[in-house]
N, C-alpha and C positions, 0 to 999 in steps of 0.2 A: 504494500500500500504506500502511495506518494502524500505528498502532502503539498502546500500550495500558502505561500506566506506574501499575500499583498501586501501593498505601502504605500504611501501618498507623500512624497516629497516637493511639496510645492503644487503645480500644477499637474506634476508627472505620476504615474506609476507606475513604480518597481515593485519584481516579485520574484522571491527565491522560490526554488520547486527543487521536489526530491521525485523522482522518478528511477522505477525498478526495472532494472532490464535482467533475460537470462542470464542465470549464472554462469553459463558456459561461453556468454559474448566477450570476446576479444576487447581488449583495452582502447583499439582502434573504431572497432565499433561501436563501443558506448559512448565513444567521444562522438561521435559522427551524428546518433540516436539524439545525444544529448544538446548538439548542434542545431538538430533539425528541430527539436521541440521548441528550442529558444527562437529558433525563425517565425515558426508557427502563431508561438505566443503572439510575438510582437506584430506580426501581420496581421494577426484576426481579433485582439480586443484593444479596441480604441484607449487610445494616452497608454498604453504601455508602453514605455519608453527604453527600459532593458529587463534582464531575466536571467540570473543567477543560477544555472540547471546540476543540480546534484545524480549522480547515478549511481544506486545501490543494487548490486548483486541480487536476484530471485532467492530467499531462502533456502539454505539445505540442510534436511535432516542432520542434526547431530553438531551444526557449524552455527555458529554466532561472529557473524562478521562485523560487528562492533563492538566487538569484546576487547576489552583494554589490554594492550603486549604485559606478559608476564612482570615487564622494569615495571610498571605505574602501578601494582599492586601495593 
């Protein structure tokens, strides 16, 4: 699940977004994925002005891929 954090900076809005692509997509292409959302965005809803696109891995069984590296414990 994504999530979607509008703003109003002035006359403008900006909007960070988290968007989950397959686990198995390549580096290249979740940049690409994550490329073409921020196009999207700004094309199709008026005074969007930019768009901050996060891309998280699909869930897998048994994996927490926001789990903190063993140092920050």
């Amino acid at each position: 699940m994504g999530a979607v954090r509008p703003r109003w900076v002035g006359h403008a809005l900006h909007a960070e977004v988290d968007i989950v692509v397959g686990h198995d997509e390549t580096l290249i292409g979740a940049h690409a994925i994550a490329v073409e959302a921020e196009h999207r965005l700004i094309h199709d809803l008026p005074r969007l002005r930019s768009a901050t696109v996060h891309t998280d891995p699909q869930a897998v069984e048994g994996f927490e891929h926001h789990a903190a590296p063993a140092t920050h414990r």
